[in-house]
PDB file with SEQRES, HELIX, SHEET and CRYST1 records, atoms N, CA, C and O in Angstrom:
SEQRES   1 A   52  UNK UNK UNK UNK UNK UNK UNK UNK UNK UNK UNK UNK UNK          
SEQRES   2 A   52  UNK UNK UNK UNK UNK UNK UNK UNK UNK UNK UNK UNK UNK          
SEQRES   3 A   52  UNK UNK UNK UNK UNK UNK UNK UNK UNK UNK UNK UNK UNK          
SEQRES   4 A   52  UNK UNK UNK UNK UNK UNK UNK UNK UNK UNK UNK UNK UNK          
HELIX    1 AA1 UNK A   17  UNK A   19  5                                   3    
HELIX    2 AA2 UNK A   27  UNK A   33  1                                   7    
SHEET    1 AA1 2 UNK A  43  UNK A  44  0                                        
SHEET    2 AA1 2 UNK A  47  UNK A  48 -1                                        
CRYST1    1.000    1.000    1.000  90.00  90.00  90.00 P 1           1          
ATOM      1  N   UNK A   1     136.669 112.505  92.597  1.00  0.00           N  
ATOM      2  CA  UNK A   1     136.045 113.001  91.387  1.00  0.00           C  
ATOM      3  C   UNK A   1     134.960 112.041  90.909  1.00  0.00           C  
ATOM      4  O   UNK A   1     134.153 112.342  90.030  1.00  0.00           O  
ATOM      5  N   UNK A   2     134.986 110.989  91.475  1.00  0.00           N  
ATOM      6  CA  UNK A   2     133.627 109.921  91.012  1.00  0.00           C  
ATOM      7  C   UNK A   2     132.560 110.712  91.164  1.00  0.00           C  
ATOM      8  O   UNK A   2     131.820 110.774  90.182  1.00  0.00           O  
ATOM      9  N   UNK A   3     132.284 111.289  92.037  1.00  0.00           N  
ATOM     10  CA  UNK A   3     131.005 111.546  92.168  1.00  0.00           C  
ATOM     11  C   UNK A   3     130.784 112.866  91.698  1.00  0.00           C  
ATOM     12  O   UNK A   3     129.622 113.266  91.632  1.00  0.00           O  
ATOM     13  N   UNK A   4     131.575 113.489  91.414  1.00  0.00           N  
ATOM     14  CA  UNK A   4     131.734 114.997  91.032  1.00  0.00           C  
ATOM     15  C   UNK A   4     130.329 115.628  89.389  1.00  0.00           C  
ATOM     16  O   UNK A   4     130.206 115.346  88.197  1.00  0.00           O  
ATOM     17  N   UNK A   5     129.891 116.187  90.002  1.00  0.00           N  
ATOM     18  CA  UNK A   5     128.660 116.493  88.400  1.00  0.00           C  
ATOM     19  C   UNK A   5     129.496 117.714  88.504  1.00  0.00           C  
ATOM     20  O   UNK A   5     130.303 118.283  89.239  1.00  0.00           O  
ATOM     21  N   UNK A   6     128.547 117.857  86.791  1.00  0.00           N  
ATOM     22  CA  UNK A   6     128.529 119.104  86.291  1.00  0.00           C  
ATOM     23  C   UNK A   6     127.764 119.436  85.650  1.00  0.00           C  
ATOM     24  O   UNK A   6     126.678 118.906  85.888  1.00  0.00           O  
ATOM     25  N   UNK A   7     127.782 120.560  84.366  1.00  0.00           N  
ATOM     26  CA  UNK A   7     126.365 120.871  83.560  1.00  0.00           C  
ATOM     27  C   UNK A   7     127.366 120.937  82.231  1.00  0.00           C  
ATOM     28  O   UNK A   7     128.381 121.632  82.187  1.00  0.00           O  
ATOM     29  N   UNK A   8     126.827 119.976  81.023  1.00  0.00           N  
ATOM     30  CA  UNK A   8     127.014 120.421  79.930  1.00  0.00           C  
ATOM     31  C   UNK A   8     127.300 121.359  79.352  1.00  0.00           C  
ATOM     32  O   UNK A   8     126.259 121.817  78.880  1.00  0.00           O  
ATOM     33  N   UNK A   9     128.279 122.065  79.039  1.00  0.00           N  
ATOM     34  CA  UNK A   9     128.117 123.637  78.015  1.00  0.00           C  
ATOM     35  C   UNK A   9     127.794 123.203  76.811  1.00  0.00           C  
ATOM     36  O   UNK A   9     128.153 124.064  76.007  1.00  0.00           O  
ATOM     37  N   UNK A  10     127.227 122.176  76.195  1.00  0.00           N  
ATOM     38  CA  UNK A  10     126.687 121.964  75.077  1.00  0.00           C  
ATOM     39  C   UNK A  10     124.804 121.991  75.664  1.00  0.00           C  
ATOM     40  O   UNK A  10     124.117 123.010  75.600  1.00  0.00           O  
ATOM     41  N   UNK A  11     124.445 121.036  76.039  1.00  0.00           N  
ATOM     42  CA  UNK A  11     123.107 120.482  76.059  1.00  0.00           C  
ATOM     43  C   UNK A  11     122.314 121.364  77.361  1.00  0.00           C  
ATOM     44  O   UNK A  11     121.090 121.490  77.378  1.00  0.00           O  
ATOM     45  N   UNK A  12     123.258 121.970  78.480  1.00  0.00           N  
ATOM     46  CA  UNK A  12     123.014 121.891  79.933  1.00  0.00           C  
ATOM     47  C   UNK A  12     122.055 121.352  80.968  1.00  0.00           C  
ATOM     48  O   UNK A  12     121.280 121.621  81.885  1.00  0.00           O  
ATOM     49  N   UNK A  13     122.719 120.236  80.079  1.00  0.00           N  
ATOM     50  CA  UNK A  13     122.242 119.003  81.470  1.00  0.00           C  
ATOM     51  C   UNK A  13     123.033 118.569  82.568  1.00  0.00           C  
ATOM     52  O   UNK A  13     124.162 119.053  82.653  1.00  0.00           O  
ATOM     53  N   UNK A  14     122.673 117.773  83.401  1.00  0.00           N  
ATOM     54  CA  UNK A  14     123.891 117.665  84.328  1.00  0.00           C  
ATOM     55  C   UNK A  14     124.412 116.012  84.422  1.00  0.00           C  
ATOM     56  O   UNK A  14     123.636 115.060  84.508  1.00  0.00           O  
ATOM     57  N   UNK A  15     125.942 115.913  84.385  1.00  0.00           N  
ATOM     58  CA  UNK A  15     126.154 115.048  84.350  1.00  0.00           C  
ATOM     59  C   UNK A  15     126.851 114.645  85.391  1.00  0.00           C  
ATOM     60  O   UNK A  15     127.031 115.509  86.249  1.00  0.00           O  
ATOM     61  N   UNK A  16     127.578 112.952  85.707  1.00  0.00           N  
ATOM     62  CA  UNK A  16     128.637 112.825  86.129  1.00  0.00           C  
ATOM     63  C   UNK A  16     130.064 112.851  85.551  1.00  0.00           C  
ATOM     64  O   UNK A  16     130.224 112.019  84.658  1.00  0.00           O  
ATOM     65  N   UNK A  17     131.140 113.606  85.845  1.00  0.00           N  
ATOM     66  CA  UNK A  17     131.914 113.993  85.500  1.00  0.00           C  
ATOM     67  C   UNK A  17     132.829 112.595  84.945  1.00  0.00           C  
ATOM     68  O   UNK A  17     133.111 112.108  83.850  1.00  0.00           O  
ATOM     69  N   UNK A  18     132.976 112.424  85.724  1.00  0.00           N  
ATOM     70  CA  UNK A  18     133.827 110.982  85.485  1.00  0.00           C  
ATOM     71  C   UNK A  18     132.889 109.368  84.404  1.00  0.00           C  
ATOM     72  O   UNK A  18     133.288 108.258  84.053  1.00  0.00           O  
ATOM     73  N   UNK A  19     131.772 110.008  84.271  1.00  0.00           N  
ATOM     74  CA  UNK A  19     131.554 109.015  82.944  1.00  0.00           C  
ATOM     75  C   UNK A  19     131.840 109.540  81.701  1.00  0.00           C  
ATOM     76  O   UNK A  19     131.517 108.758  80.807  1.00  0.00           O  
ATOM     77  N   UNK A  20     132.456 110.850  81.204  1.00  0.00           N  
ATOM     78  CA  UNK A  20     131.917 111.382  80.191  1.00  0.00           C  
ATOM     79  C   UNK A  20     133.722 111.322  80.077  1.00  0.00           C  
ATOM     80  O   UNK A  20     134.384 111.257  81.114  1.00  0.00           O  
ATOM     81  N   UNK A  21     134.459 111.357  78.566  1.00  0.00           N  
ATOM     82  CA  UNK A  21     135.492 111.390  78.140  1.00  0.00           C  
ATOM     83  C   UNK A  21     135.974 113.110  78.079  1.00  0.00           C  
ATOM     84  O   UNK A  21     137.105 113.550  77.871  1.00  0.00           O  
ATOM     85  N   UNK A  22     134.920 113.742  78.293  1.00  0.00           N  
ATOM     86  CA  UNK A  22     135.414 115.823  78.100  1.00  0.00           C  
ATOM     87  C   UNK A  22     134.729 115.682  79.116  1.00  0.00           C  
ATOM     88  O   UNK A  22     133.662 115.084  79.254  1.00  0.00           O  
ATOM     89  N   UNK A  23     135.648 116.516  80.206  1.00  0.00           N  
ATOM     90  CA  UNK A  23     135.215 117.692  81.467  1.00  0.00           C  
ATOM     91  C   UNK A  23     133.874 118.539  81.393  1.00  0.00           C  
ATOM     92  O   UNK A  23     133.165 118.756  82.377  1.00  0.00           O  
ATOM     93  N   UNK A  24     133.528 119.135  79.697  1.00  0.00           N  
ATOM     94  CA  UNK A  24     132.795 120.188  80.010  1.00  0.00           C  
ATOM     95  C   UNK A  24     131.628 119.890  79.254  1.00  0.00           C  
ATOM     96  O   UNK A  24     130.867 120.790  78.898  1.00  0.00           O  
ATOM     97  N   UNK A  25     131.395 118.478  78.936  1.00  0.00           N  
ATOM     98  CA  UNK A  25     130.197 117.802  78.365  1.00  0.00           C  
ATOM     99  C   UNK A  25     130.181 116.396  78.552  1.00  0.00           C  
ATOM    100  O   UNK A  25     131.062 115.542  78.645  1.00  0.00           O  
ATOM    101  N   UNK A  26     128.540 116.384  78.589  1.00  0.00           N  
ATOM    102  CA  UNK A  26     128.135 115.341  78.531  1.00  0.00           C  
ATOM    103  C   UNK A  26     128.514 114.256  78.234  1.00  0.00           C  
ATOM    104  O   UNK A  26     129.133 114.350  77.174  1.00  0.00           O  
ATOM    105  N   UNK A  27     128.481 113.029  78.668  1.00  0.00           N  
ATOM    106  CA  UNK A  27     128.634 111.541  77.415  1.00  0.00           C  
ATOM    107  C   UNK A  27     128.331 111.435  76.198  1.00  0.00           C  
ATOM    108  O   UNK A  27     129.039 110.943  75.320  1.00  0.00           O  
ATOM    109  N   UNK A  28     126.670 112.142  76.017  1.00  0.00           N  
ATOM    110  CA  UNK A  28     125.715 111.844  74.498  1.00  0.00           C  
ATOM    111  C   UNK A  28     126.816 112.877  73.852  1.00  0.00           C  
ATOM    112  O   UNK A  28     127.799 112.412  73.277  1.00  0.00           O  
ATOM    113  N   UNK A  29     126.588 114.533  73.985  1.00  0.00           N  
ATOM    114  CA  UNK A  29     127.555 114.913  74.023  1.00  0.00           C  
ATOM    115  C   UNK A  29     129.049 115.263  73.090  1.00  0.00           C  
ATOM    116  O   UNK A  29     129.264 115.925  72.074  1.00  0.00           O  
ATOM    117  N   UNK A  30     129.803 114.551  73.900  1.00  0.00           N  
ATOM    118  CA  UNK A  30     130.881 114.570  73.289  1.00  0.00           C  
ATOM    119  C   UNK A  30     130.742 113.544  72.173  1.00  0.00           C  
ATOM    120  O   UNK A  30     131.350 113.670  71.110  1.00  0.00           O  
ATOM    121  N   UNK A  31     129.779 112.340  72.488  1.00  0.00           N  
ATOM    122  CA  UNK A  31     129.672 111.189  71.461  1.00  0.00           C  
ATOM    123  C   UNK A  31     129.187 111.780  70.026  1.00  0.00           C  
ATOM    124  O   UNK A  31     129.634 111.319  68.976  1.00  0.00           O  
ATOM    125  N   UNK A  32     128.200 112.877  70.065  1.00  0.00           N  
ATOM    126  CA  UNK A  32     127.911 113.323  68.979  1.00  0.00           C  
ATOM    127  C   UNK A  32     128.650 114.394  68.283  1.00  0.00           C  
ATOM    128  O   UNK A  32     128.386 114.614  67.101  1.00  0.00           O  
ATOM    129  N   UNK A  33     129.445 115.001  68.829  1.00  0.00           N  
ATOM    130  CA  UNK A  33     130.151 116.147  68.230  1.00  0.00           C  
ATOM    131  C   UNK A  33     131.522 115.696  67.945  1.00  0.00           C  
ATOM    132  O   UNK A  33     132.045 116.256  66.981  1.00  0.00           O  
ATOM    133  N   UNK A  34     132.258 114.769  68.592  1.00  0.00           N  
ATOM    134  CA  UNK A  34     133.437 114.648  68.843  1.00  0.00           C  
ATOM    135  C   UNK A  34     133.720 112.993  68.231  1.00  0.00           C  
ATOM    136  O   UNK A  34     134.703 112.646  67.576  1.00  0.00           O  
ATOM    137  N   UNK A  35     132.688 112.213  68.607  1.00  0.00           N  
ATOM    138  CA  UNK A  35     132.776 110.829  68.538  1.00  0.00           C  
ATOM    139  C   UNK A  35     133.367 109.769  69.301  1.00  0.00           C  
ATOM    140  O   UNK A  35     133.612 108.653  68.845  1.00  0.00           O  
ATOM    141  N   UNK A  36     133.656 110.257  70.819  1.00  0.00           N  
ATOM    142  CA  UNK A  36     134.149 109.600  71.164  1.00  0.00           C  
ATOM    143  C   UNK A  36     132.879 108.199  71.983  1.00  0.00           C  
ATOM    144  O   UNK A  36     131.661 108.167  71.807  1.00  0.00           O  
ATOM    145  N   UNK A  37     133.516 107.455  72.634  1.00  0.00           N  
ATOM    146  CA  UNK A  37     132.807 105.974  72.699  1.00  0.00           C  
ATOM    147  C   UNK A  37     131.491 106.420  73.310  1.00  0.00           C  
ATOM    148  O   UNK A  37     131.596 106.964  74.409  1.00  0.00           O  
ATOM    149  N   UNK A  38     130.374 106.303  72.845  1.00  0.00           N  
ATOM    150  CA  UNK A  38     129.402 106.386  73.961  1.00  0.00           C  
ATOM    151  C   UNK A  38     128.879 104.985  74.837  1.00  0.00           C  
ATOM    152  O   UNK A  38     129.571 104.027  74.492  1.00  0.00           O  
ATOM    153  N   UNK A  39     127.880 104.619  75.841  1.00  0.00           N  
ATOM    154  CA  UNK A  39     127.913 103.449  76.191  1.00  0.00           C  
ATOM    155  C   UNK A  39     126.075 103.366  76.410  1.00  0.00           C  
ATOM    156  O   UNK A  39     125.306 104.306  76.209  1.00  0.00           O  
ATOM    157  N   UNK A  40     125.746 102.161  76.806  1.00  0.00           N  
ATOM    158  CA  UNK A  40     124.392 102.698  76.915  1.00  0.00           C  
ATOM    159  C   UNK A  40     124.094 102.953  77.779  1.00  0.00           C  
ATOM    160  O   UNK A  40     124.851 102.674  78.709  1.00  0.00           O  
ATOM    161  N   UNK A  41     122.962 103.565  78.051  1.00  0.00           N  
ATOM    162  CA  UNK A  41     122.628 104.053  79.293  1.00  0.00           C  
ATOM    163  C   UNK A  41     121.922 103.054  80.140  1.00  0.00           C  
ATOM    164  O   UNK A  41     121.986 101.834  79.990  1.00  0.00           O  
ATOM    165  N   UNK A  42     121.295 103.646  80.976  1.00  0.00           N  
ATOM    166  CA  UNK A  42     120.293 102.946  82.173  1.00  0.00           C  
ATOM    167  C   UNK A  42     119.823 103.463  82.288  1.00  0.00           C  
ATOM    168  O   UNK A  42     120.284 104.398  82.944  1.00  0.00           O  
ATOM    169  N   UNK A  43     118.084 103.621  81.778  1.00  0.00           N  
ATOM    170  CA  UNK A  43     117.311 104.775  82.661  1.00  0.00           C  
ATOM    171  C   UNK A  43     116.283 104.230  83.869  1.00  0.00           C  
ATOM    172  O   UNK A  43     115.366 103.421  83.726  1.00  0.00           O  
ATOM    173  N   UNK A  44     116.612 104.762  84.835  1.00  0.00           N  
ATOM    174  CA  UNK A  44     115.649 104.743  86.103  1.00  0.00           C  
ATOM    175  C   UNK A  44     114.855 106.138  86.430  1.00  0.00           C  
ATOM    176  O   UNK A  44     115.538 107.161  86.477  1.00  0.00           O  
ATOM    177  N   UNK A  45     113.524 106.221  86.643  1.00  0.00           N  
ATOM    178  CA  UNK A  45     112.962 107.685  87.056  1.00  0.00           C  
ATOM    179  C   UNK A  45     114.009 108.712  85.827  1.00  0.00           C  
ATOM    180  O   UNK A  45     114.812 109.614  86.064  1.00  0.00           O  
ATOM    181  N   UNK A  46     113.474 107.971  84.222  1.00  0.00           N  
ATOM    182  CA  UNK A  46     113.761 108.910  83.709  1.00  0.00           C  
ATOM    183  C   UNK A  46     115.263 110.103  83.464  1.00  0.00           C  
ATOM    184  O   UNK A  46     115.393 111.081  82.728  1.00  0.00           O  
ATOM    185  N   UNK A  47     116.127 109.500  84.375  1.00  0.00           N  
ATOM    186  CA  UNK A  47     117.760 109.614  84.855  1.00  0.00           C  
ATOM    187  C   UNK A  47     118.519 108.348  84.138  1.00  0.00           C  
ATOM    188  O   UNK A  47     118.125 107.183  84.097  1.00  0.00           O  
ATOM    189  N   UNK A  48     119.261 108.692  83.797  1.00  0.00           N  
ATOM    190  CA  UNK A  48     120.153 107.219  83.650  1.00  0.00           C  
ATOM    191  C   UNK A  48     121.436 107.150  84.780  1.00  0.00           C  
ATOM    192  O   UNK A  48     122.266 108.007  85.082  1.00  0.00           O  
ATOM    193  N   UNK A  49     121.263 105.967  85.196  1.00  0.00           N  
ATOM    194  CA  UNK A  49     121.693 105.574  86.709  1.00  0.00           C  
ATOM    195  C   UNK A  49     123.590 105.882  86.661  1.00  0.00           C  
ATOM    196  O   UNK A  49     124.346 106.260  87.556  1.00  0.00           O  
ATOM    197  N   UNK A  50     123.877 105.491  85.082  1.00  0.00           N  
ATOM    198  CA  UNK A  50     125.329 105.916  85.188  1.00  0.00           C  
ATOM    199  C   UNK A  50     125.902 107.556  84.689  1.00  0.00           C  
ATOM    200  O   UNK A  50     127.118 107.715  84.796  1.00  0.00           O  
ATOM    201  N   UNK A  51     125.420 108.258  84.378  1.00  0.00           N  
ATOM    202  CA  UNK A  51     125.764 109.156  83.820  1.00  0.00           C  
ATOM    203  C   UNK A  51     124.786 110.418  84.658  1.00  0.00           C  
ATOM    204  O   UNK A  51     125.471 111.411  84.901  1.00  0.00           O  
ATOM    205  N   UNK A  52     123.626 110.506  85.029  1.00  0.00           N  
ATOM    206  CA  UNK A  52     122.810 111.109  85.054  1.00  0.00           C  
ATOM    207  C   UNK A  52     122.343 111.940  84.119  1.00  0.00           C  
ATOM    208  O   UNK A  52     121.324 112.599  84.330  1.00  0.00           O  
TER     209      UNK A  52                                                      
END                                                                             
């Protein structure tokens, strides 16, 4: 499941599954609706390297 994406049903973006604390959203995400921890990102080419 590390590597496993998906697409937001909030934002539909695509993420990696296993950075995000909810299955069916994002990191930013759940951080904004829900509150859970967000972390910072990394952006490379506009992607952020941990989350996508």
């Amino acid at each position: 499941m590390k590597d496993q994406r998906g697409i937001c049903d909030e934002c539909g973006s695509e993420f990696l599954i296993s950075a995000s604390k909810m299955k069916a959203l994002c990191p930013e995400c759940s951080h904004i609706l829900y509150g859970y921890e967000n972390f910072a990102h990394v952006f490379k080419n506009g992607r952020c390297e941990k989350c996508l």
